[in-house]
C-alpha positions in Angstrom: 12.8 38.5 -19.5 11.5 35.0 -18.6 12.8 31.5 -19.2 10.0 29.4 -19.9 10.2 25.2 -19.7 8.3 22.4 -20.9 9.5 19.1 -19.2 8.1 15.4 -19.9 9.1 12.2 -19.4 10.3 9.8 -22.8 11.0 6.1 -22.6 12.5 4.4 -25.9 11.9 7.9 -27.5 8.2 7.9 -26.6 6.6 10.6 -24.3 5.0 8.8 -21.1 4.3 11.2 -19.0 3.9 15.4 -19.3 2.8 18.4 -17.1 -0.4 18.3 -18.4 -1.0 14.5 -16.8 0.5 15.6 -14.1 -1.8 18.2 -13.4 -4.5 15.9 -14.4 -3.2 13.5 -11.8 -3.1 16.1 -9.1 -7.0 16.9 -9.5 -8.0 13.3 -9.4 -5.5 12.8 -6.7 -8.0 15.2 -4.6 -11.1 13.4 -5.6 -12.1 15.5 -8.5 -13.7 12.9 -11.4 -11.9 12.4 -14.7 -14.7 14.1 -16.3 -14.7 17.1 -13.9 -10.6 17.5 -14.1 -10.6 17.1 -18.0 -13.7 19.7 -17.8 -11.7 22.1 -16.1 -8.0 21.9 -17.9 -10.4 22.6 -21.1 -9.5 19.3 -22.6 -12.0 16.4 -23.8 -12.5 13.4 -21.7 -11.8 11.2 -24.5 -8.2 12.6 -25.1 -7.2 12.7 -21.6 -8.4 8.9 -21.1 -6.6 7.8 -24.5 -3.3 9.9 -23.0 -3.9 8.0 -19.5 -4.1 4.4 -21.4 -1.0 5.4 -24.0 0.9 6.2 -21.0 0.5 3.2 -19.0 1.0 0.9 -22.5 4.4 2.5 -22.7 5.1 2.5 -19.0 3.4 -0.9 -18.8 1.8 -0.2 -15.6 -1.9 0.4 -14.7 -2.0 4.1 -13.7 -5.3 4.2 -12.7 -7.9 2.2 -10.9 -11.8 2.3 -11.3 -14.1 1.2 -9.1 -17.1 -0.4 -11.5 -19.9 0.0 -8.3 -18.9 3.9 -7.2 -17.9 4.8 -11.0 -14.8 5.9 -9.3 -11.5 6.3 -10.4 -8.4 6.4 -8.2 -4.5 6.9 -9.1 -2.8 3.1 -8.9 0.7 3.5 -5.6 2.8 3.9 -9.0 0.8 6.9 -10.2 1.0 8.6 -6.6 4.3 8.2 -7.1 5.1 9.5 -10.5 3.5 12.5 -9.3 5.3 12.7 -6.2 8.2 12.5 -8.1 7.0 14.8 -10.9 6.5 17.5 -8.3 9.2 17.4 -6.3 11.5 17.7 -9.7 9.5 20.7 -10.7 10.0 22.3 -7.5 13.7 21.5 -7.7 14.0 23.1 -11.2 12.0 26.4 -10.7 15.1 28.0 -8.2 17.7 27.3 -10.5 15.2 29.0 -13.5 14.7 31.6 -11.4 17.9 32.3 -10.3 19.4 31.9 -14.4 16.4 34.3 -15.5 18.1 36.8 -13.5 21.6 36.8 -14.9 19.6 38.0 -18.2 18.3 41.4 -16.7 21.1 43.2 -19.4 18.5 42.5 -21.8 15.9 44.4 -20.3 15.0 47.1 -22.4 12.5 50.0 -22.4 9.6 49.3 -24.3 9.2 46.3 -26.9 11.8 44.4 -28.8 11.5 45.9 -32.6 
């Protein structure tokens, strides 16, 4: 048995920021290009701009920064952050998961569920 979550971030109702732009985040937080990190989470660089610019219309902050000369793009002090703080919740959440998941062993059965 496994507890499985899906966590995101909502202002006025609207989803600003998710795992998946966290992740995102993370690879172009290590110098990997947009293009490269949508490339490799096998999602198109079109939707993971549009998602960067709907989350920073609701958040209404820049998230990102490009560089016109390099063609470089690099997460804005409130990005870093927003990851940072992304992170450290996940990391704060997967003990007590962990620990819950456990207290379910009774329903470990032999075989698959019918």
């Amino acid at each position: 048995m496994e507890i499985r979550h899906k966590i995101w971030l909502e202002k006025f109702g609207e989803r600003v920021y998710r795992s998946g732009l966290n992740e995102l985040f993370g690879m172009i937080g290590r110098g990997q290009s947009l293009q490269a990190a949508a490339k490799k989470l096998k999602i198109s660089y079109r939707t993971v701009w549009g998602e960067i610019r709907t989350s920073e219309k609701r958040l209404g902050i820049d998230l990102v920064d490009i560089d016109p000369h390099k063609r470089k793009m690099r997460l804005t002090n409130e990005a870093i952050m927003l990851l940072k703080m992304f992170n450290d919740m996940e990391t704060e959440i997967l003990p007590i998961l962990k620990k819950t998941e456990k207290k379910f062993s009774f329903l470990k059965k032999k075989g698959r569920c019918k």
